[in-house]
Residue, then its C-alpha position, 0 to 999 in steps of 0.5 A: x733742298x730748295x731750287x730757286x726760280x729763274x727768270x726767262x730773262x736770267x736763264x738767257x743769260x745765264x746761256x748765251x754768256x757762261x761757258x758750255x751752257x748755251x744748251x743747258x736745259x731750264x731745269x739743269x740752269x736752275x740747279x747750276x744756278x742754285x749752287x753756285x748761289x750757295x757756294x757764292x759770296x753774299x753781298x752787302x748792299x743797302x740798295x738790293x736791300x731796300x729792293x728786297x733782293x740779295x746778291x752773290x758773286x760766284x767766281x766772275x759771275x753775279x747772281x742776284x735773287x728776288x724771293x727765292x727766284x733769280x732774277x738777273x745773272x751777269x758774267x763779267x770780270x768786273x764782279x771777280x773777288x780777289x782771293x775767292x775759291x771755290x768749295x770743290x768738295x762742297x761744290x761736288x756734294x752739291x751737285x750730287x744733292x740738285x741731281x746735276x747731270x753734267x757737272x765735272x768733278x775735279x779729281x785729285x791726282x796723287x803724286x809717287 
């Protein structure tokens, strides 16, 4: 599977706005980031279309990608859509697949 660039600028963001990432190495964020840009919701937008970049929504968090680099990431209530829910199990595989170090496995618990 292919990891998507990161922008400097992307990657400070990605770290100084998203919850236990302010110590994510740049390799790790690219990873994360790649995930989260396949589990994510693609967005329709003739005005990134015409700049030849797509975006995704992944949870509160906006990811918009430029040729195969992600270019901006914004963490803000604003981009929550309503009803999403994340893939646990795809998003387990996934970061078994992009080597993730400190992804947290959501386990099912069964109930007696």
């Amino acid at each position: 599977m292919k990891i998507l660039g990161l922008t400097k600028e992307a990657y400070r963001e990605y770290k100084g706005t998203t919850r236990d990432n302010h110590k994510t190495s740049y390799d790790q964020a690219r990873r994360k980031l790649t995930r989260n840009v396949k589990l994510g919701e693609k967005q329709k937008s003739l005005f990134n279309w015409l700049k030849g970049q797509q975006e995704y929504i992944y949870g509160q968090l906006k990811i918009v990608v430029k040729e195969d680099t992600i270019i901006e990431v914004e963490n803000d209530k604003k981009h929550e859509i309503k009803d999403w829910v994340k893939d646990e199990e795809e998003y387990n595989h996934l970061s078994k697949k992009l080597n993730i170090k400190d992804y947290k496995k959501k386990r099912h618990n069964k109930v007696s």
